[in-house]
C-alpha positions in Angstrom: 118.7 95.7 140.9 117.7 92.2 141.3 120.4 90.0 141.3 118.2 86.6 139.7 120.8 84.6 137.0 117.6 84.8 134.7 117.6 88.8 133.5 114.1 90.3 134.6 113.6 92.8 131.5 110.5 95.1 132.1 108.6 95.8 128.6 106.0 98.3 127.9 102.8 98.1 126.2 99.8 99.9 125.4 97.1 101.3 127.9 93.7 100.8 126.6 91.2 103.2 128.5 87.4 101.7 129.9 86.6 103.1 126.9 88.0 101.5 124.2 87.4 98.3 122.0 84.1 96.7 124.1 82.9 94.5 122.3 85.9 94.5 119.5 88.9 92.7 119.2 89.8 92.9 123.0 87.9 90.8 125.6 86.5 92.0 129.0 82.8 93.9 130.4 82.2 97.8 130.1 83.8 100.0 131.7 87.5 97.3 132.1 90.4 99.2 131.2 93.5 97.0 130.2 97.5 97.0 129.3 98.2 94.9 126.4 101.6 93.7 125.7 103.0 92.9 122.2 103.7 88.6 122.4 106.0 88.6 120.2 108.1 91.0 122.0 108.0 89.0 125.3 108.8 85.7 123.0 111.6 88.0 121.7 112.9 88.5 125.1 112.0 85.0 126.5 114.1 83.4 123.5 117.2 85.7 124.2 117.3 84.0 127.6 115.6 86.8 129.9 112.3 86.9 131.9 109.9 89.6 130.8 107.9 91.4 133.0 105.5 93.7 132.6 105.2 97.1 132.9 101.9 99.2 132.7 100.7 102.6 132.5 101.1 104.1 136.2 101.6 107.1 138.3 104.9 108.8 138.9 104.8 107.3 142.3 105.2 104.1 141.2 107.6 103.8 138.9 110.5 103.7 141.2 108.8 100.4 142.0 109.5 99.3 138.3 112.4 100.5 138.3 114.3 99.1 141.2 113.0 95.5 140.2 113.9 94.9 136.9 117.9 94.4 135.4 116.8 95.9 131.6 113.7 97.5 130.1 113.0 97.5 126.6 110.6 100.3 125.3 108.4 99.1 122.4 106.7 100.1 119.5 103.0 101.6 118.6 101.7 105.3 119.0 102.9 108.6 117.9 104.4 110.4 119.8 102.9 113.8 121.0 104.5 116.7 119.3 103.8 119.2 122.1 107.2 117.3 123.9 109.1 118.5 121.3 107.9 121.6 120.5 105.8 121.0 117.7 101.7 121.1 116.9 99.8 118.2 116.2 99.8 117.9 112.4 96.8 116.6 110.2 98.5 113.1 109.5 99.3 112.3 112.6 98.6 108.5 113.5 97.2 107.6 117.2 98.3 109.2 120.0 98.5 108.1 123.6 99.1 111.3 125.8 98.7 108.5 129.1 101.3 106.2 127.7 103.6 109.3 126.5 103.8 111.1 130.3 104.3 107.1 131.5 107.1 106.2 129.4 109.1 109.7 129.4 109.0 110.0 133.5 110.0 105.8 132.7 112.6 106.5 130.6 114.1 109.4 132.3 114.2 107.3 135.8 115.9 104.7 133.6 118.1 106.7 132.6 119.3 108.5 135.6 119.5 104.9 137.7 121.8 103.4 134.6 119.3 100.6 133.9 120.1 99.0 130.6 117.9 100.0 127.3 116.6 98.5 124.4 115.0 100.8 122.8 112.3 100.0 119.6 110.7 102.1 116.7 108.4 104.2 119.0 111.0 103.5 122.1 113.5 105.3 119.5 111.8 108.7 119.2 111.2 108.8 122.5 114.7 108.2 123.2 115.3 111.4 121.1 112.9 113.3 122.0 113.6 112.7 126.0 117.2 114.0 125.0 116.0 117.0 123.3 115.8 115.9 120.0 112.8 116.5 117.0 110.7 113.5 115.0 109.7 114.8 111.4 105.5 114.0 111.6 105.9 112.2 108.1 108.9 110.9 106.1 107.1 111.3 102.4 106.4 114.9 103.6 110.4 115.6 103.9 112.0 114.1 101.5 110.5 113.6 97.3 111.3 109.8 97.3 111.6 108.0 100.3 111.7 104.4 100.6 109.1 103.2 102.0 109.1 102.7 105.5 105.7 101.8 106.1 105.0 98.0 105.7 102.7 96.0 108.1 101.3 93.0 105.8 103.9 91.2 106.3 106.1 93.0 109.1 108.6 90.1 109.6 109.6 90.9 106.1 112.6 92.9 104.8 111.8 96.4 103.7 115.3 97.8 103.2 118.7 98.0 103.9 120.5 100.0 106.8 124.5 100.8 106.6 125.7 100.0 110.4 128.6 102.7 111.3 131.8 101.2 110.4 134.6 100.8 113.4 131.5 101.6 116.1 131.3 98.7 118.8 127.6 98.3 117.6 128.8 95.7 114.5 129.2 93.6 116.9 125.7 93.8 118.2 123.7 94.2 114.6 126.2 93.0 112.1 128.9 94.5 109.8 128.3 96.7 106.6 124.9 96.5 105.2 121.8 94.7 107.1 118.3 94.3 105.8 115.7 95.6 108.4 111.8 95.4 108.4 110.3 98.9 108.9 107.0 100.1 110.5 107.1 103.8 110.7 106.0 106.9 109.1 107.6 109.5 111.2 111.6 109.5 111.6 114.4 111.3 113.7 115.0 115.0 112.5 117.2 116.8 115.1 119.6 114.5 116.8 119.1 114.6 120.9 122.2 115.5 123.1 124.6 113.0 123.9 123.1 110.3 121.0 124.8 109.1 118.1 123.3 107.7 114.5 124.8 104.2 114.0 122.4 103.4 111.4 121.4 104.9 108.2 118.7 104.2 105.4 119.8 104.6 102.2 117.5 107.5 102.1 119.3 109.1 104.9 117.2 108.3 107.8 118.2 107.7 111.4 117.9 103.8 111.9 119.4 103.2 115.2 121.0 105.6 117.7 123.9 104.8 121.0 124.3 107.1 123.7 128.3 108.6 123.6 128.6 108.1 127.3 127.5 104.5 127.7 127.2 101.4 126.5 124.0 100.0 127.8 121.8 101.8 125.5 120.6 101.2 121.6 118.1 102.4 119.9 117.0 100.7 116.4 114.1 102.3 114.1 113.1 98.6 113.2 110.8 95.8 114.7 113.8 93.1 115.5 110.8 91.2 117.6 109.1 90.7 114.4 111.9 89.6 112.1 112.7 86.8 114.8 109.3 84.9 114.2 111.2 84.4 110.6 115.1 84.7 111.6 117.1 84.3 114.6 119.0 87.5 113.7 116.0 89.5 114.7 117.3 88.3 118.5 120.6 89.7 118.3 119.1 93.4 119.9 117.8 91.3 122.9 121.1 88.9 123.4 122.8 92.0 123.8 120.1 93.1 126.0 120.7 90.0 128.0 124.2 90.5 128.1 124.5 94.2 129.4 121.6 93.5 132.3 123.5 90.6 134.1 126.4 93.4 134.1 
């Protein structure tokens, strides 16, 4: 672990193949691949007082490299993940899927989690978090359940979508707030079998998982939400990163 007063907080990101987007919304010549980073994730973290550094799509034999050289990591949002690491078959409305950036950011996260590096954990970084500890994602909330709120709202994704009930008495209000907090939400798929060792902290009045703690330790949270996005609008979209902060210079 460095030992810098500044936290260094690795972040992931996407891995766009040679392939992808010539020509489109991302700039470069033929053939280029790239790793994009979401901005307002590294403002997120740059605002909560820590230094973000990036982390791309590598092999296995690298990541001890990332590892060793950052103080936190926080695992963002974007693709589905692959059912096949949970046991499950690709279903017919499945969104994007990434199997690169999935065998990255499980042999990530797994490292992470045996070295005792600090995690925040976000939307995508959530359901992997499960699924790493064994747990199941349902492929689509509005096929589980006959009326959902809806979770899927990306016009305006700083905007509050619905409430979540934080676990009374859990050390976690003071991190997200007491009783009832309004959340954005960007997701169609949702925790279904609790992982070993996690615990839901955070409900949806529909009854879906909205953040998850490990029982063991205290350096890792997992929210369902985009609290990068709600802190273009609102300073309480940085409290996730300030505790961030706080756990990595421990």
């Amino acid at each position: 672990m460095v030992n810098n007063k500044v936290p260094q907080i690795g972040i992931v990101g996407y891995y766009l193949s040679e392939d992808e987007d010539f020509g489109g919304g991302v700039r470069g010549i033929r053939g280029q691949a790239f790793s994009a980073f979401g901005y307002d994730m590294i403002m997120a973290i740059y605002r909560a007082g820590g230094m973000p550094v990036p982390l791309p799509v590598v092999d296995d034999e690298f990541i001890g490299v990332q590892i060793e050289n950052v103080d936190g990591i926080v695992f963002s949002g974007g693709e589905d993940i692959h059912p096949s690491l949970y046991g499950e078959v690709l279903q017919s409305n499945a969104h994007r899927i990434d199997p690169f950036r999935d065998r990255y950011e499980s042999a990530l996260m797994k490292a992470a989690l045996e070295a005792g590096v600090p995690m925040l954990c976000v939307c995508r970084g959530m359901q992997l978090l499960n699924v790493i500890r064994g747990g199941t994602l349902c492929s689509d909330i509005k096929d589980t359940q006959e009326a959902p709120l809806e979770h899927w709202e990306t016009d305006e994704p700083w905007k509050s979508v619905h409430p979540v009930h934080i676990k009374e008495g859990h050390y976690i209000e003071g991190v997200l707030g007491k009783g009832k907090v309004e959340v954005n939400s960007i997701h169609h798929q949702a925790i279904d079998k609790i992982g070993d060792g996690l615990e839901v902290v955070a409900l949806s009045p529909d009854g879906i998982a909205e953040a998850l703690t490990m029982k063991d330790r205290d350096n890792v949270l997992a929210v369902q939400w985009h609290p990068e996005f709600i802190a273009k609008k609102d300073s309480q979209g940085l409290k996730p990163f300030s505790w961030l902060m706080d756990v990595s210079k421990k």
